[in-house]
Residue, then its C-alpha position, 0 to 999 in steps of 0.5 A: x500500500x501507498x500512503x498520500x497526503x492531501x491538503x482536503x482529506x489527510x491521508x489517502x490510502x491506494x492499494x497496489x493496483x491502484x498505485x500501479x494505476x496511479x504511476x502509468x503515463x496516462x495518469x501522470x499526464x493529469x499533473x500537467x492538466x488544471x482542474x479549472x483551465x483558465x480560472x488561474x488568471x483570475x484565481x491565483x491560486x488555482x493552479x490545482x491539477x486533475x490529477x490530485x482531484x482523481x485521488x480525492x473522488x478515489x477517497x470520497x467514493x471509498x467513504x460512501x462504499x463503507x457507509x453503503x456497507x458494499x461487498x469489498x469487491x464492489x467497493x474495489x471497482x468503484x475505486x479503481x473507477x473513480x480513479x481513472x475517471x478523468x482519465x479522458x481529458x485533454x488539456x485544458x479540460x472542458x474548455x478545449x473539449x468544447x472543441x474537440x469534442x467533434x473530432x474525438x468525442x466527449x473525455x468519458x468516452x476517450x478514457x473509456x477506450x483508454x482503460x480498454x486497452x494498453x497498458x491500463x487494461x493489463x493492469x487491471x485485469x490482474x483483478x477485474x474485466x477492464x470492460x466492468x471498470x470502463x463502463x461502471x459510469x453507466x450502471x447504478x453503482x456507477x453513480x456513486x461517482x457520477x450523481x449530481x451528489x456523488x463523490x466527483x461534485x464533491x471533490x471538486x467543489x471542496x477541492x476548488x472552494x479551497x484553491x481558488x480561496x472562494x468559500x462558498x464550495x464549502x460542503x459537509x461531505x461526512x454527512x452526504x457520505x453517511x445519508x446516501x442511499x443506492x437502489x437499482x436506479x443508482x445513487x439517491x438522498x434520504x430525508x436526512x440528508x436533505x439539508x446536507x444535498x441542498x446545501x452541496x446544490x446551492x454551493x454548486x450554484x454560488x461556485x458557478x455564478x463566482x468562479x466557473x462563469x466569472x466573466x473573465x475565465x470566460x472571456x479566457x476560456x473563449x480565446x483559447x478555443x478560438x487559438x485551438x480552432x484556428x491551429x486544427x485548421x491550419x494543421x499545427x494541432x491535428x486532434x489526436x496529438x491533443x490526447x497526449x498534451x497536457x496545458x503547458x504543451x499544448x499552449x506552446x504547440x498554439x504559439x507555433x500556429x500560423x492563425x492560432x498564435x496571436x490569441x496564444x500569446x495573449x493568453x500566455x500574457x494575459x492581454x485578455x478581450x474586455x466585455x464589449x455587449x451582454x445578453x440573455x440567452x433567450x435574447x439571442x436569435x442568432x447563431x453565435x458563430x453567425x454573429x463572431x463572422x457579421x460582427x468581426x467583418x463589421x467593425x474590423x476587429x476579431x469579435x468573439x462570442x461566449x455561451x455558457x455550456x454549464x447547467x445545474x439542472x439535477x436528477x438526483x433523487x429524493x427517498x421522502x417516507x419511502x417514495x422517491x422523486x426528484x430532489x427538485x420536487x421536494x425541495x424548494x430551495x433546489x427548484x429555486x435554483x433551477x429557476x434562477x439559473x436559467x434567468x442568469x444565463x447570458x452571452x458575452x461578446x468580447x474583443x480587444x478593449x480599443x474596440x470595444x465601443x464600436x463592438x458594443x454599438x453594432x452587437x446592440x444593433x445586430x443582436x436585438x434585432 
């Protein structure tokens, strides 16, 4: 057994398999990847990686498996899952998966091909069928990971409340842990543990609105999938090779691309876009690729245009006097929050703050007509 101490839950204890597990490159490979991309040039501090977040949902599926009092050979299955769940991800996370995701497909499918095969699928069939680990995220079981309430979420809200220094991602994980329930739908509250479940939801929602949409992580964001679309379609950056770059490598690899480079060097010296315009999504008629092309031509400038991808509908559900349904139908607190969120949302245009006036005035123009 190996002993590693993390900053949020002390000791963490991986068996051998999972040692071996933890050292293959494709593991290692997550040191290199920031949990939040870009939220580092607005949060100092969050410069924390996928790979330390996976050793964390490890830790916390273990809690909720011990609680559920599972057999140890399931209990084992959801730790290696929980593992390599993120296994998949190319760098820079989500935000260039927003891109990528057409030539490659979304990072649970990539890492479910990555356990398949190689040398991870050696390792674990000294225990398990590989295909059973690969495809865990799909059953009941699964979910202890992957629910809106599994071990995932909380990790990383506690993980990212923590790195970021932005206290709202604050949880009480011992108590979802220790009030959870599992049936042959997957994972689900217990009236006890409701105030725990909505408090983890409103956290999401606080985390969401502070961090994950701050306006400049998504101005960030936005620039870097532009650098990364341009450098696909000048052949820098051919799709695959991104299944091997972490955030460091692959921002220099964009540096190198002819069309990509001048928003690459922005990034690297945070010469970020301003917020030229603003707008419900419901306002915008439309398409944003559509309006970055009318805008750009316009006014003569690069104009590029955001739209959250972020939503925090639920499923969970809720066991209130033996019968169960969606948390959002007992709980007021988290149907609120549905609602509030959708009235949130809005598209952001950008561009290089000396033309930002000018943006403004033609996005007024175009997109309210």
């Amino acid at each position: 057994m190996v002993r590693i101490r993390d900053p949020l839950h002390g000791t963490v204890v991986l068996s051998d398999l999972e040692e071996r597990l933890l050292d293959t490159p494709q593991m290692q490979r997550l040191r290199g990847i920031r949990q939040l991309a870009m939220a580092h040039l607005v949060y100092p501090g969050a410069n924390h990686t996928r790979f330390e977040h996976s050793i964390g949902a490890l830790h916390l599926a273990d809690r909720m498996c011990h609680e559920l009092l599972l057999p140890e050979g399931k209990a084992k299955k959801v730790r290696a899952a929980a593992l390599l769940h993120d296994i998949g991800h190319v760098a820079f996370s989500h935000e260039a998966e927003a891109v990528l995701e057409k030539h490659l497909g979304n990072h649970e499918k990539i890492g479910e091909k990555m356990i398949l095969s190689g040398n991870i699928a050696d390792i674990l069939a000294t225990e398990f069928q590989p295909a059973e680990i690969a495809r865990l995220a799909s059953t009941p079981l699964g979910q202890i990971i992957t629910s809106d309430i599994g071990a995932d979420r909380m990790d990383y809200l506690l993980r990212d409340s923590h790195y970021t220094g932005v206290a709202y991602g604050v949880i009480d994980a011992d108590r979802i842990c220790s009030t959870v329930g599992l049936d042959s739908k997957g994972l689900y509250a217990t009236e006890r543990g409701l105030p725990a479940a909505e408090s983890l939801l409103v956290a999401r929602f606080t985390m969401f609105s502070t961090v994950y949409l701050h306006k400049t992580v998504r101005i960030a964001s936005r620039m870097l999938q532009q650098s990364i679309s341009l450098a696909i379609g000048d052949g820098t950056l051919p799709p695959k090779d991104a299944l091997q770059l972490n955030d460091a490598e692959m921002l220099m690899l964009l540096q190198r691309s002819s069309k990509g480079r001048e928003f690459a060097r922005r990034l690297m010296e945070r010469r970020l876009f301003k917020k030229a315009h603003s707008l419900p999504l419901s306002s915008l008629k439309v398409s944003p690729s559509k309006a970055e092309k009318l805008l750009s031509e316009k006014c003569g400038c690069p104009v590029l245009i955001d739209i959250p991808r972020l939503s925090l509908s639920t499923q969970v559900r809720l066991d209130c006097e033996g019968k169960k349904s969606l948390l959002s139908n007992g709980s007021e607190i988290v149907a609120s929050l549905e609602r509030i969120e959708k009235s949130r949302l809005e598209a952001i245009v950008m561009c290089d703050g000396k033309n930002a006036a000018k943006v403004s005035a033609a996005a007024k123009r175009l997109l309210s007509s």
